[in-house]
matplotlib code that plots the C-alpha trace (Angstrom):
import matplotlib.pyplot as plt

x = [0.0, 1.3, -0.1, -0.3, -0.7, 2.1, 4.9, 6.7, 3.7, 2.8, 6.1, 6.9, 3.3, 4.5, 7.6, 6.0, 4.4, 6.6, 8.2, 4.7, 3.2, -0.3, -0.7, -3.2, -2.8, -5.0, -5.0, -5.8, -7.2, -7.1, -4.5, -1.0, -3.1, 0.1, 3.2, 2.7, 0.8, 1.8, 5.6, 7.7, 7.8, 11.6, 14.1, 17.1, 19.8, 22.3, 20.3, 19.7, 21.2, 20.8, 18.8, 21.1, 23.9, 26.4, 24.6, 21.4, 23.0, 24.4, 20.9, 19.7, 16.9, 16.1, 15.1, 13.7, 11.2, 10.4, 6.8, 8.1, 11.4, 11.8, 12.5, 10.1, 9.8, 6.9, 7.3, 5.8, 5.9, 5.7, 8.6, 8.9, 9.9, 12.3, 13.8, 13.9, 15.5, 18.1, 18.9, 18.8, 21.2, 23.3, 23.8, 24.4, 28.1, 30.6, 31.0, 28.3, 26.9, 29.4, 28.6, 24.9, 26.0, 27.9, 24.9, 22.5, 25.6, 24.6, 20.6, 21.4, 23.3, 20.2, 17.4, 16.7, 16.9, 14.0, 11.9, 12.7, 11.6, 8.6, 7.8, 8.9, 6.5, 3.6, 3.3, 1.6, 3.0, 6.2, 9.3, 10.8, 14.2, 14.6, 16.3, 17.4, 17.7, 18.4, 19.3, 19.4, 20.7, 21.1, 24.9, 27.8, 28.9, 25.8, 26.0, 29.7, 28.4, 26.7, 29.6, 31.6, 29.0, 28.4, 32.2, 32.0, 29.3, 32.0, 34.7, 33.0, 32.1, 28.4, 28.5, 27.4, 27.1, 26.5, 27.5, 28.5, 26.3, 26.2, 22.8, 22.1, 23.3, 20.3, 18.2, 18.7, 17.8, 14.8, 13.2, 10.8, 13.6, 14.1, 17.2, 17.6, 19.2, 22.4, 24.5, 23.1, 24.1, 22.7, 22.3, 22.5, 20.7, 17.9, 14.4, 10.9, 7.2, 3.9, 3.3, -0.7, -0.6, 2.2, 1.2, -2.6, -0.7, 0.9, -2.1, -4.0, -0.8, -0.8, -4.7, -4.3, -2.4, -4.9, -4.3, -7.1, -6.3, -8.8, -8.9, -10.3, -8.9, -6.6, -5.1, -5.4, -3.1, -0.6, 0.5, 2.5, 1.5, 5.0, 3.3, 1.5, 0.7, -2.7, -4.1, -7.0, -9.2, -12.3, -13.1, -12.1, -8.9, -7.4, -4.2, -1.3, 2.2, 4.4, 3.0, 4.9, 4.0, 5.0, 2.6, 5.4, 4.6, 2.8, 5.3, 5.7, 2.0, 2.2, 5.9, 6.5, 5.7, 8.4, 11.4, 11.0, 12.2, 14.1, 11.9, 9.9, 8.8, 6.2, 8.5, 5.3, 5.7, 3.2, 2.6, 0.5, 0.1, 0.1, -0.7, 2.6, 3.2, 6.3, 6.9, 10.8, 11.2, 12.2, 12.9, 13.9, 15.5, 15.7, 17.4, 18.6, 14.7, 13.4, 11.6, 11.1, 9.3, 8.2, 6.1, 3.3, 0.5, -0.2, 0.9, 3.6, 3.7, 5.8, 6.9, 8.4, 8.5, 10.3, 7.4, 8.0, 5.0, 1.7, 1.0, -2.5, -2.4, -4.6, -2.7, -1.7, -2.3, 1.0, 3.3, 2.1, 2.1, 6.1, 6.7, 5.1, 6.7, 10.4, 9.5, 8.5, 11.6, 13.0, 9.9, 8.4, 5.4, 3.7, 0.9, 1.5, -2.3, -4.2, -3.0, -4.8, -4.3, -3.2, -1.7, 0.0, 1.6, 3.7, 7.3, 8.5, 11.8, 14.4, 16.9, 19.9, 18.5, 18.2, 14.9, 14.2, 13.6, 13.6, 13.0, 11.6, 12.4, 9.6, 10.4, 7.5, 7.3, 8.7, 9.5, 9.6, 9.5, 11.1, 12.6, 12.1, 11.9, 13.1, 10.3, 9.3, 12.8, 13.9, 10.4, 10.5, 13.8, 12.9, 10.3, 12.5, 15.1, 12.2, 10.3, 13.6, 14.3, 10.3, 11.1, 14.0, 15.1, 18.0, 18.3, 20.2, 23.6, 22.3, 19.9, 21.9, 22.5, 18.8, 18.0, 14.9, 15.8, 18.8]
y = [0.0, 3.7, 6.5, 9.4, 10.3, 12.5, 12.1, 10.1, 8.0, 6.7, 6.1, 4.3, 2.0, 1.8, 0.4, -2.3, -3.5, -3.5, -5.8, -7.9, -6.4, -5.8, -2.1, 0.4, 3.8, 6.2, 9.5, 12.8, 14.4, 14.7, 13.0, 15.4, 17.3, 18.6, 20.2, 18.3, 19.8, 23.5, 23.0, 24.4, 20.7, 20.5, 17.7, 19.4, 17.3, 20.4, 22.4, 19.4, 20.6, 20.6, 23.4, 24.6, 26.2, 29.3, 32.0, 31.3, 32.7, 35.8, 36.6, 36.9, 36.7, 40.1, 39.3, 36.5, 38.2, 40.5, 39.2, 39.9, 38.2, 35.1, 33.3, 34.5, 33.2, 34.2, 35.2, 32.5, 31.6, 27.5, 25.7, 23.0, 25.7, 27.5, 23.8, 23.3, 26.7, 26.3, 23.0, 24.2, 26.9, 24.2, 23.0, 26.0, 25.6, 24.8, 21.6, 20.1, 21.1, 19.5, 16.3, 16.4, 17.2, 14.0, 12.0, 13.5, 12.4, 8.9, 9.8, 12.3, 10.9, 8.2, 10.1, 10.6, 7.0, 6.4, 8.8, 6.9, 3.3, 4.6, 6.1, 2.6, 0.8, 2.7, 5.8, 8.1, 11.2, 12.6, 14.6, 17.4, 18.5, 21.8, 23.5, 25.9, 26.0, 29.6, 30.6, 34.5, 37.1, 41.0, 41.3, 39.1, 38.8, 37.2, 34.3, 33.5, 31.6, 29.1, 28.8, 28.3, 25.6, 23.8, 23.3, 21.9, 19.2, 18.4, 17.8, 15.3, 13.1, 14.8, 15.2, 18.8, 20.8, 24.4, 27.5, 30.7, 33.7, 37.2, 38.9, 39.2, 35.4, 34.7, 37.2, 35.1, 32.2, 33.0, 36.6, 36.8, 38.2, 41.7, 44.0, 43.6, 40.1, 40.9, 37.7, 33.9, 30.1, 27.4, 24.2, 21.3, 18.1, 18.9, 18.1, 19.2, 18.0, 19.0, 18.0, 17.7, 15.9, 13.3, 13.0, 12.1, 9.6, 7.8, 7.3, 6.2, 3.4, 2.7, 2.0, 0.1, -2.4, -2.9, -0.3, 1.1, 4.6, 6.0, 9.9, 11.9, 9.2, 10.3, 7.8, 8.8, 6.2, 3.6, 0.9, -2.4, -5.6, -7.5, -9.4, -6.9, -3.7, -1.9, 1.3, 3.3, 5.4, 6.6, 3.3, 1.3, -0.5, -2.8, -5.0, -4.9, -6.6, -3.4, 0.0, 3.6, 6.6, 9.3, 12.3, 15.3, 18.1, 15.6, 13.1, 13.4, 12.9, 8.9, 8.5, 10.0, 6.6, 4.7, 6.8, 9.6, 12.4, 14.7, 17.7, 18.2, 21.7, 22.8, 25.0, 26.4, 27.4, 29.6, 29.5, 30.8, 30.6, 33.7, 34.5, 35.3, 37.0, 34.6, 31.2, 30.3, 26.9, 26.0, 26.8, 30.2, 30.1, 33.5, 32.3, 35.8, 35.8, 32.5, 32.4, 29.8, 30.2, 27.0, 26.8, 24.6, 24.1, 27.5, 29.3, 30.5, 28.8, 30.8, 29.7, 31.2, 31.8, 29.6, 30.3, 28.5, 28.1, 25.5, 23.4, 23.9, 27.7, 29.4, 31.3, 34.2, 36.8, 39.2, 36.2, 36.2, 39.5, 39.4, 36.7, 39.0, 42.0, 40.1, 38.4, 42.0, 43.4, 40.3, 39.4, 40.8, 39.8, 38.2, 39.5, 39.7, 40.9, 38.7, 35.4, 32.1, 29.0, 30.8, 27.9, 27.4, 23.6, 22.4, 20.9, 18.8, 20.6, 18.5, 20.8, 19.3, 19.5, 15.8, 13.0, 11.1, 7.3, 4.1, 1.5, 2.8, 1.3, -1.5, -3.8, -3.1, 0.1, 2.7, 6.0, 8.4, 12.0, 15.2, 15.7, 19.6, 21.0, 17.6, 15.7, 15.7, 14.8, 12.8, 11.0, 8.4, 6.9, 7.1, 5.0, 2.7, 2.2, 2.1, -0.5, -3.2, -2.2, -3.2, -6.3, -7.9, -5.7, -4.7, -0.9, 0.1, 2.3, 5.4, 5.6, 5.4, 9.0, 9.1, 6.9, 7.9, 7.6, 9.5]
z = [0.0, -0.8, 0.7, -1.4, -4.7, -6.2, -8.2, -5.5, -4.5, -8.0, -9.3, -6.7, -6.7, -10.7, -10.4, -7.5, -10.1, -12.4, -9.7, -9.2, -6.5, -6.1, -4.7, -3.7, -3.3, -1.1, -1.6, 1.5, -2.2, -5.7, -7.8, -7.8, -5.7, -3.5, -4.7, -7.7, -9.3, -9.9, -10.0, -13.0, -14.1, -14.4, -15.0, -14.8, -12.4, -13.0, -10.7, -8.3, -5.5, -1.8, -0.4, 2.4, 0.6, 1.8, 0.0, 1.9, 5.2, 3.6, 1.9, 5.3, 7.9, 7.5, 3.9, 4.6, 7.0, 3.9, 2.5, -1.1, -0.8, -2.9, 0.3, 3.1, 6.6, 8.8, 12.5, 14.0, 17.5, 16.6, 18.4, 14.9, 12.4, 14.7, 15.1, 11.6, 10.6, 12.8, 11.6, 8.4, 9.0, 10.4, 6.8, 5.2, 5.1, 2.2, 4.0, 4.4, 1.0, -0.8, 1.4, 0.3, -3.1, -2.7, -1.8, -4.7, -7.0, -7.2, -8.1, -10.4, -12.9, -13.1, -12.9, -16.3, -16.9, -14.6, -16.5, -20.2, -18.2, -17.3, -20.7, -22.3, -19.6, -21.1, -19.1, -22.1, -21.3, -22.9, -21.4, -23.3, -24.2, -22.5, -26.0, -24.5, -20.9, -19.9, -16.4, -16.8, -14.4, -14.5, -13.8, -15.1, -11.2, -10.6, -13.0, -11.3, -8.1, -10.5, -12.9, -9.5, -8.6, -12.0, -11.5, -8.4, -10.1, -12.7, -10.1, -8.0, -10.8, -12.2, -15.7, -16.1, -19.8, -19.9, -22.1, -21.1, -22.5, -22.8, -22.7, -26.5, -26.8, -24.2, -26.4, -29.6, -27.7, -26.2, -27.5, -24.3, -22.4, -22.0, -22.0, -18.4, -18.8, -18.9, -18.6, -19.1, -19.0, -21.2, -19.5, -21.8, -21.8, -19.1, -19.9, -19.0, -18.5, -18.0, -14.4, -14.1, -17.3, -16.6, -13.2, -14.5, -17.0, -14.8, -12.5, -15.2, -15.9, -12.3, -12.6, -15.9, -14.2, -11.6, -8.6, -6.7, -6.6, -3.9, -3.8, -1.0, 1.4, 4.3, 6.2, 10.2, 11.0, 10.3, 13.0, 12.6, 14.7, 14.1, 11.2, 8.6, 8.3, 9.4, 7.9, 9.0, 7.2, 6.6, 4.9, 7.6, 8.7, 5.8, 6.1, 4.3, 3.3, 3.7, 3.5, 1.7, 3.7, 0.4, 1.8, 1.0, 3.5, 6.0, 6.5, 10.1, 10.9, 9.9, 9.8, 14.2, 15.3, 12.8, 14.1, 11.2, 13.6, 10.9, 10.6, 7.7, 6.9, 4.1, 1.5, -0.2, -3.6, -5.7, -9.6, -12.2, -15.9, -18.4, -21.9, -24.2, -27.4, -28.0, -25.7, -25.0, -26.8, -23.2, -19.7, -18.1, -14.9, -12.8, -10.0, -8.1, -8.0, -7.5, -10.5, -12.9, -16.0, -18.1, -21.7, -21.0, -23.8, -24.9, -21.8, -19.7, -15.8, -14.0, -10.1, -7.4, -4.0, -0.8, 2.0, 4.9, 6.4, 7.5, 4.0, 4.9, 4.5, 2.2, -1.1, 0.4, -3.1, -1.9, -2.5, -6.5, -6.2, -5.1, -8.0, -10.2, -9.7, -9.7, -12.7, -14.7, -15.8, -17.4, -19.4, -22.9, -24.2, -21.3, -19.3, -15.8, -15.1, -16.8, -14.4, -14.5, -12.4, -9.4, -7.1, -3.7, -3.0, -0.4, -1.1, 1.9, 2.9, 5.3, 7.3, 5.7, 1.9, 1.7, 1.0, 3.5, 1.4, 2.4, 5.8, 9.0, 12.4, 11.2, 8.5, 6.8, 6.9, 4.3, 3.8, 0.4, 1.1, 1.7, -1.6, -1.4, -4.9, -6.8, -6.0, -9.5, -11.5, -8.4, -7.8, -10.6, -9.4, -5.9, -6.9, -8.9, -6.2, -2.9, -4.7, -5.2, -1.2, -0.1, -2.4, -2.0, 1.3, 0.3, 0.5, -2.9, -1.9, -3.6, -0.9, 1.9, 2.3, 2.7, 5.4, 7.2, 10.9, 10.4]

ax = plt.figure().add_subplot(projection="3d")
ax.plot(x, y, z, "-o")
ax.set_aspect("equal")
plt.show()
């Protein structure tokens, strides 16, 4: 059984199957309901990263506490975010980001893979080349810290290509952009989806193969007798060989009692969609502002926005608002005022920028969360390398880094 219903969820209750399992999957809502669904829909292991990074610290709490920062942090009195910023200050050395770089190493250089097996398994949805992929800035001293860090990919072993631009280069490239990019990088070999339509595909394999998917179905509890596993909801109590708690943002609420004690704080990212004269032939990447813009369909999503705060928060309309008005000045032929599918989701953050995937404290119990932003280009594998673990219980080395009870 997998609880949950995103990315993470389904890929993993895919690639059971794929290993002869008989799965169901229950669902707190809709399908990709979560941070799922809105996301910028990018596979791009170059910018895989871990969260926690040097530059964090020296952007600063006071910006931070700034409601149209790209990163903002409420003041809150609640004792489990102040325990998960300071762990994730903790991390924000040199140090230990090369250490988690270390660890996302392994699962980079295969995620891609994961995506062509499911595609080759029948999943009907397809994965585009991102051609370009342009990650724009407004000074050349800017673009130097991810230079600096694309280099430090290639040095320990992460095959990384990118090209140095000026601003006319990016301009050629991708005519949306305005004068104010000044300096670029082209990332090569990344790709992109449409997330609400992949993630609908893949549900629809995972039924095709005989899943229950049950929507509007939280799971209040999850407890292990020494023999199977039980799970409550508000169709009853079923039992089960091995359960997957893969609930993003509410991980902790099912995965306490199993010895998941790393923090897991909602990250909550906002999106919309826009009308343009001219759509990039791939992704834009604004990363000074946290803002990723992605050609889906006929429109332009563009993301943004690090809030920590409670994933059950309603969209607060002054964090589009910020994403907006960073987003302006770099942009041509969009428009900013005319905004459809407004959206808030949650991305399970972890303080040391790591997932949190694989065996519990109970045999038979699993864990596949807290991927941050990567839950989408990181969820497929996850699934591929959690399902051999709950099968032959071996936990692969790539996810050792990621143990659970850490």
């Amino acid at each position: 059984m997998v609880v949950g219903a995103g990315m993470v969820g389904l890929a993993t209750a895919w690639f059971l199957q794929q290993r002869g399992v008989d799965v169901d999957v229950l669902e707190r809502n809709e399908v990709a309901a979560g941070s799922s669904w809105g996301n910028a829909g990018w596979l791009a292991p170059a910018l895989t990263t871990p969260l926690p990074e040097p530059a964090v610290l020296r952007y600063g709490m006071r910006a931070a506490l700034d409601p149209a920062s790209p990163v903002y942090v409420p003041i809150s009195l609640e004792a489990s975010l102040w325990r998960f910023l300071a762990g994730f200050a903790r991390n924000c050395t040199t140090r230990r980001w090369r250490r988690g770089m270390a660890a996302y190493r392994g699962v980079n250089r295969q995620a891609l893979d994961a995506f062509d097996e499911l595609a080759a398994g029948g999943v009907e949805a397809p994965t585009r080349p991102a051609d370009p992929f342009l990650v724009c800035f407004s000074h050349a001293d800017e673009r130097a810290r991810l230079i600096e860090e694309l280099g430090e990919l290639e040095r320990i072993g992460q095959k990384v290509g990118f090209d140095v631009l000026s601003g006319e280069q990016a301009r050629e490239r991708a005519p949306i952009l305005t004068e104010h990019v000044a300096a670029a990088v082209q990332l090569h070999d990344q790709r992109f989806i449409d997330p609400p339509r992949y993630i609908a595909a893949l549900a629809d394999a995972v039924r095709a193969r005989g899943a229950v998917v049950s929507e509007n179905t939280r799971v209040s509890d999850v407890f292990d007798d020494g023999q199977q596993v039980w799970v409550r909801s508000r169709t009853g109590v079923h039992r089960y060989d091995a359960a997957v708690i893969a609930t993003g943002a509410w991980l902790p609420e099912l995965g306490y009692r199993f010895g998941v004690r790393v923090p897991v704080q909602a990250g909550r990212g906002y999106s919309f969609t826009v009308a343009a004269e001219q759509l990039p032939d791939g992704p834009v990447y604004l990363p000074v502002q946290r803002v990723a813009c992605t050609p889906l369909g006929e429109r332009l999503r563009i993301a943004g926005m690090m809030e920590f705060r409670d994933p059950d928060e309603p969209l607060d309309q002054r964090r589009v608002q910020a994403i907006v008005n960073a987003a302006r000045p770099f942009l041509r032929g969009v428009d900013l005022d005319e905004r459809r599918d407004e959206w808030v989701g949650s991305r399970p953050c972890t303080p040391d920028g790591l997932p949190l995937v694989g065996p519990t404290t109970s045999p038979r119990v699993f864990a596949a969360g807290g991927h941050g932003m990567w839950g989408i280009v990181l969820g497929p594998l996850t699934g591929r390398l959690l399902a051999d673990a709950v099968v032959t219980g071996n936990v692969p080395y790539e996810l050792h880094p990621f143990r659970p009870i850490r």
